[in-house]
N, C-alpha and C positions, 0 to 999 in steps of 0.2 A: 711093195714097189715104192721108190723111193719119189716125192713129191717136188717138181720145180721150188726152188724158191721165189719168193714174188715177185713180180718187177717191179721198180723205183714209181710207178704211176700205180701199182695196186696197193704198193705198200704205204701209200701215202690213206691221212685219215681224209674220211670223206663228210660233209656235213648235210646237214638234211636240205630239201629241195623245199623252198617255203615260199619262193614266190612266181605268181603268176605273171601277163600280161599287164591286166590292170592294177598291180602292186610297182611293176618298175615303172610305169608309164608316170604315178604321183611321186614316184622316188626322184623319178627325172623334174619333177614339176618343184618337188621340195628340196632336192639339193640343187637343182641349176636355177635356181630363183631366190631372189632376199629384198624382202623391200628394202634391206639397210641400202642397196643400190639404187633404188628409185630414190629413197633420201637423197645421196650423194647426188645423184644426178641430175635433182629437183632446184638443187641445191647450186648449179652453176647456167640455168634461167633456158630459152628455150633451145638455144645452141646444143644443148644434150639430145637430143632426139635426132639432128644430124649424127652427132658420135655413138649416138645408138647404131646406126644404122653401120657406119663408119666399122666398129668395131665388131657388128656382126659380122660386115662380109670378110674381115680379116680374120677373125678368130674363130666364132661359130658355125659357120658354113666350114671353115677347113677342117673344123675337129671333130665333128659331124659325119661328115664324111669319111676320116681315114677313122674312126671308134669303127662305124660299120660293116668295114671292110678289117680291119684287125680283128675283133671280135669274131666276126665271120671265120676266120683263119684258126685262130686262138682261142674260144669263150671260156678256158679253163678256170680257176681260180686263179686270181694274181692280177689280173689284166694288162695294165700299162709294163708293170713288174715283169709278169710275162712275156710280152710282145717287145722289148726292148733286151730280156734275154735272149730270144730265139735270135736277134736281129744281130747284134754284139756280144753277145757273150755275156761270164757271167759277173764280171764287176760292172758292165753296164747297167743291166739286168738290177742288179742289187742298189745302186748308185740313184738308178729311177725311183726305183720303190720308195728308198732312204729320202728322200730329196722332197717325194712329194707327201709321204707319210709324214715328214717332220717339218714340213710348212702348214700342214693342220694345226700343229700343236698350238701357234699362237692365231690362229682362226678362230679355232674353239673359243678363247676368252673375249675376243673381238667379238665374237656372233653372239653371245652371253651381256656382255655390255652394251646392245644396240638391243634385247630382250630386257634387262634390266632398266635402261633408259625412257622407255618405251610404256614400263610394266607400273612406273613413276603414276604414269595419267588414271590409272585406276584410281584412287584415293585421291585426286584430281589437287588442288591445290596446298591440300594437309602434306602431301606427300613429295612436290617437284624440288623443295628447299634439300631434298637427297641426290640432288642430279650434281651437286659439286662433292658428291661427300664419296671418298675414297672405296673408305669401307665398305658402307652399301653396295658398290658396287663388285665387290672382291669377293664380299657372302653368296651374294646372288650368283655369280660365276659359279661359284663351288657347290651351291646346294644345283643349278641346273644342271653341271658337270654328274656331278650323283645321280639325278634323277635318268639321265640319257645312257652313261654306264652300267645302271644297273638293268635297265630294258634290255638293254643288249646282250649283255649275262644271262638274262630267262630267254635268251631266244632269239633267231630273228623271225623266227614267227610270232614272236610276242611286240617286239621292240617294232616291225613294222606297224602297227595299229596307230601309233604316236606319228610317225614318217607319214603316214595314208593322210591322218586327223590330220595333221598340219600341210598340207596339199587342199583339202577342203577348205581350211582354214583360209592360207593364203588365197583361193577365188572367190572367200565371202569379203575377206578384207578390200581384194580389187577390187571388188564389183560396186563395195560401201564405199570406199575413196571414189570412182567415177559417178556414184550416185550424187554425192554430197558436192564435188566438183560440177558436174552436170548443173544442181537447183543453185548454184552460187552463181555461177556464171549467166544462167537464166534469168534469176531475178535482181542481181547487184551488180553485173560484169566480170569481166574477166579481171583478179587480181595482177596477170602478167600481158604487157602488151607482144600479140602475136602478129608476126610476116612474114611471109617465104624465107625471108632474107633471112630473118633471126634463127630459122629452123637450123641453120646452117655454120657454123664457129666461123668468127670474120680471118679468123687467121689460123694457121698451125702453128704457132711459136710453143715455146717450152711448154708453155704452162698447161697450154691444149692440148700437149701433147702427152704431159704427167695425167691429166684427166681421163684420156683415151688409154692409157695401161693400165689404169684401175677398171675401166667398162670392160677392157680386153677381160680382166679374172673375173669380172663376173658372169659371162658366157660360159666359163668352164664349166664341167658336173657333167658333161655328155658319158663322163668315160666311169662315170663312179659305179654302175651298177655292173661293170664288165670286172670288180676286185670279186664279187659274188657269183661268179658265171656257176660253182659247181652247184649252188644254191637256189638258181633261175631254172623252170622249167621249160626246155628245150631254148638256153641261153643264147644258139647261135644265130636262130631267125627272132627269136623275145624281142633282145637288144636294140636289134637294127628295127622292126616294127615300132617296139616305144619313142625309140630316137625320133621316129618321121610321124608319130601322134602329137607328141608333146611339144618340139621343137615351136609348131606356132602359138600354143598356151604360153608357152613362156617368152615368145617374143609380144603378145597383147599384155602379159601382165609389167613386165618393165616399161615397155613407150606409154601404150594410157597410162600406166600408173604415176607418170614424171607428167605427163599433161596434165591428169585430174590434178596431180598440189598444187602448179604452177598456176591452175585455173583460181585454185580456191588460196592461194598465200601468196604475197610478195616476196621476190627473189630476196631482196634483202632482209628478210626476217624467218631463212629458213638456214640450217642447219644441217649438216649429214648424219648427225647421232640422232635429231629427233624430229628429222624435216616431216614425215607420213604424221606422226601423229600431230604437229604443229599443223598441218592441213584440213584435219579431221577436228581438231578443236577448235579451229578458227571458223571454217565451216559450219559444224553443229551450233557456235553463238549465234552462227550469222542467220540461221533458219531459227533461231529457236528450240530446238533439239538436245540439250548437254547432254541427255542422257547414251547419248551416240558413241562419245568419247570414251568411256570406262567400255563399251563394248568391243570398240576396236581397239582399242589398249589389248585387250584379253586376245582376240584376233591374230592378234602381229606376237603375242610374246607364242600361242601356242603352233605361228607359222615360223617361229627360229626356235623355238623347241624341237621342234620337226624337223627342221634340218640338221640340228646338230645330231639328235639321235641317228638320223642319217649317216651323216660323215662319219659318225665314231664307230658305227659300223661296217661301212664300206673300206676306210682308212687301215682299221684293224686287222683286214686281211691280211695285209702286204706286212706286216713284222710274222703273223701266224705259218705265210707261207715259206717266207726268210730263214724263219725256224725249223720248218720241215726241210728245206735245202740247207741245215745247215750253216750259214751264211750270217747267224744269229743264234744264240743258245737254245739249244732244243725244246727249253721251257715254250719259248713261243709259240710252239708248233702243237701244244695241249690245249685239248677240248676241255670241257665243262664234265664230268661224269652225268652227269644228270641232264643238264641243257642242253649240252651238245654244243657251245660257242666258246670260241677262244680267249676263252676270258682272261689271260695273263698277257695276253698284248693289248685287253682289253685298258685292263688293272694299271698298265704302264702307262699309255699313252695318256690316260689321266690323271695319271701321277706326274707327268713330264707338264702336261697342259697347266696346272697348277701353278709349277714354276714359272711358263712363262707370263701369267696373268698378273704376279707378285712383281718381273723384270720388267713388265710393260708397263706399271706403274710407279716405277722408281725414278724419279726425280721430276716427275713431271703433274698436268693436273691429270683430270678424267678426261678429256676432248684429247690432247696429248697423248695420253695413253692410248684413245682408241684410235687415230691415227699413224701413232709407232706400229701397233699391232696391223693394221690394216697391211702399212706399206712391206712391213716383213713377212706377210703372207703372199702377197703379190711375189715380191721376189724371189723367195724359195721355190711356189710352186710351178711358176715359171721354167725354170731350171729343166724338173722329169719330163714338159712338155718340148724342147729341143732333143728330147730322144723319139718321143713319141713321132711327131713328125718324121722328123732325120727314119728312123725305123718305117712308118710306111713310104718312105721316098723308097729306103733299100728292096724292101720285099715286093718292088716292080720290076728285080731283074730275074725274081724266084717265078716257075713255076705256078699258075694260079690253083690252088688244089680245087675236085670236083666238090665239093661241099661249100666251097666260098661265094659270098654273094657277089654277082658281077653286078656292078654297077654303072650307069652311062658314062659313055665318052674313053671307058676303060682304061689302060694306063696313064695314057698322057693326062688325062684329067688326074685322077690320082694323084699324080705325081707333081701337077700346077698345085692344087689344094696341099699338098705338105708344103711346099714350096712358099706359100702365101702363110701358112700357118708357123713356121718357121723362123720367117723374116718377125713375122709379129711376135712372136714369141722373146726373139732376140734385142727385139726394139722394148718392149713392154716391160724386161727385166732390166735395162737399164734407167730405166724412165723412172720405173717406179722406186730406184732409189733418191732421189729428189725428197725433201721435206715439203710440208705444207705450205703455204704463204704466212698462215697467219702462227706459225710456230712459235713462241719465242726466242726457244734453244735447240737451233735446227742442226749446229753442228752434234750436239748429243742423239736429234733424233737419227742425223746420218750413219753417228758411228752405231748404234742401236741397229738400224736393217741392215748394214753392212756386214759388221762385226758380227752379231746374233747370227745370220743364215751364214756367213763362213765358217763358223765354230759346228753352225750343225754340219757343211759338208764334211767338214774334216775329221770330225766326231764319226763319220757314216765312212770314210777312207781305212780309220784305225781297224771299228768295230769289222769289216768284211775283210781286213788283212788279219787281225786276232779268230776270226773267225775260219776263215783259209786255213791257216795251220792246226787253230784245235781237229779241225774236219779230215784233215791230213792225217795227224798224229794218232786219230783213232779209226783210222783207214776207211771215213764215211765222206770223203771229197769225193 
């Protein structure tokens, strides 16, 4: 008797189930958190803690919200990728993926540079005359790049242990920064003077407002562990559970953590590349303590180790599944024979990350560079999130299927929260093409985020129209 052939969802490869509860719930803690953000943030005096707040309720309360209801819908492998197919079709669908998968790429060297600047304080003053030195900074990228690729390669049940580590990591580092903030404040006062008033940005003009589209990205990560749904066990209630554990861990560790520096250093002698540990060495002299310094140094490099193994994980779905659809050369869409991980989209995206760490550094210093880097990540990834949104606005006029979590206030809520998250979306990516103030060649750094993320959409328009027809021409469209 003759045998069905398979269907397009059996015949797809399936990857092993590795993580639990409490595996997404530090994933969410380690990709949706970076003290390089409590830096930045430390780093424009107490006014940040209003834009904390600010930028919560526009970004992370909306994306929060419509991940748990998408995933709820969708938890398949792909996530955003997915949920933005089903919504539009399939160059939408492919254009999300493309958009946000290739605004990591100059992440990765950004997260590596603010790991390597950091990694300086171990070897405490033999070692900081490396913080103007190019080089140093371009090794360290590529040997961490190595170290977070090849975890990934043996596994994600391997490559999670380094994600977990740096989740613990990151609440010893909090907890050391408000320790040390705490006895300074205590016994010498406050470095920064505090009042309602200040909590608060005196104005919204430009500048506040370039400030608030960088807080805006650093809320994102809710949606990363939904690229891994086939991998999560029982991904469609996991997801939305982690989402509503972690969510307040990671709003105490960005606002203390911008209080404790501002406590323990002066606004004017901090820094976004290396304002945390300027807090913690200031601190540590100021009690007596050096020995504190080289331990938090180790702390913060092994809490951006941990996210980068993150992302390059999570990231890597979205070309692996591109490739299973087709949509991208089939190569992508290969397992490991042994690991079981996709390692050729693995192999690539860190072969592309290389590149941009080398163009991030081209004409500019180190401060320069991680700023170019910063702001081109902001506005690429921006981009997949006006589908996300726009996509849970549309599927309020769909049927809610029985499986999907209802959640209060039901559509109309829903549909406020995209709405709100949208608008922020669309404001945050223009904002954050703006150069820094204290740039000195800011029309280079402009045509840099501009030019850079227009070459990658264009690049991501060719490769899914090349792709179209090969998939045609061998009757697998």
């Amino acid at each position: 008797m003759a045998t069905a052939p398979p269907t397009a969802d059996e015949a797809r490869p399936r990857l092993r189930s590795a993580m639990g509860l409490r595996d997404v719930v530090l994933l969410f803690v380690t990709a949706g958190t970076n003290l390089q953000w409590v830096a930045i943030a430390a780093a424009a005096g107490p006014g940040a803690v209003g834009m904390w707040a600010l930028s919560f309720v526009t970004m992370a309360l909306p994306l929060a919200w419509c991940v748990i209801e998408m995933s709820s819908r969708y938890p398949e492998e792909g996530g955003l990728y997915v949920w933005s197919k089903h919504s539009f079709g399939g160059f939408a669908g492919f254009m999300t993926g493309w958009t946000y998968w290739s605004s990591n790429l100059p992440y990765f060297p950004g997260l590596l540079y603010f790991a390597a600047a950091n990694a300086l304080y171990v070897g405490g003053e033999r070692w900081l005359h490396l913080s103007q030195s190019p080089a140093y900074f371009i090794v360290t990228a590529l040997l961490g790049l190595g170290l977070g690729t090849g975890l990934n390669i043996a596994g994600l049940d391997v490559a999670k242990w380094l994600t977990n580590a740096g989740a613990v990591a990151r609440w010893l580092a909090t907890l050391l920064l408000l320790v040390m903030g705490g006895i300074a404040w205590f016994r010498f006062g406050s470095a920064t003077e505090w009042s309602v008033a200040a909590l608060v940005p005196s104005s919204l003009g430009v500048k506040e407002l370039v400030f608030w589209s960088t807080l805006v990205f650093a809320w994102t990560g809710f949606e990363a562990a939904s690229f891994m749904g086939d991998e999560i066990e029982d991904a469609r209630s996991t997801v939305s559970r982690a989402i509503l554990i972690s969510a307040p861990l990671i709003i105490a560790i960005y606002v203390l953590g911008t209080v404790a520096v501002l406590l323990a250093v002066p606004v004017s002698q901090l820094t976004g590349l290396q304002g945390v540990m300027q807090a913690i060495d200031a601190g540590a002299h100021r009690i007596e303590q050096p020995w504190i310094t080289p331990v938090m140094a180790v702390l913060i490099v092994l809490t951006t180790l941990g996210s980068l193994c993150a992302w390059l994980g999570a990231v890597a779905r979205i070309p692996f599944v591109a490739g299973i659809d087709h949509y991208l050369p089939e190569g992508f869409g290969r397992m490991h024979p042994r690991w079981g991980s996709p390692y050729v989209a693995l192999l690539t995206q860190s072969a592309i990350t290389v590149v941009f760490a080398f163009m991030g550094q081209a004409g500019t210093s180190v401060k320069g560079a991680y700023n170019a880097l910063v702001s081109m990540t902001v506005v690429a990834t921006m981009i997949p999130f006006v589908f996300v949104f726009a996509s849970a606005l549309r599927i309020q006029a769909e049927p809610r299927p029985a499986h999907a979590l209802r959640l209060p206030g039901g559509r109309p809520v829903a549909a406020f929260f995209a709405l709100v998250g949208l608008a922020a979306t669309l404001g945050a990516t223009v904002l954050a093409c703006f150069p820094a103030a204290d740039e000195p060649r800011k029309a280079l750094a402009v045509a840099k985020i501009i030019g850079m993320s227009g070459v990658m959409v264009g690049i991501g328009v060719i490769v899914y129209v090349l792709g179209r027809r090969s998939a045609a021409a061998s009757g697998q469209a």
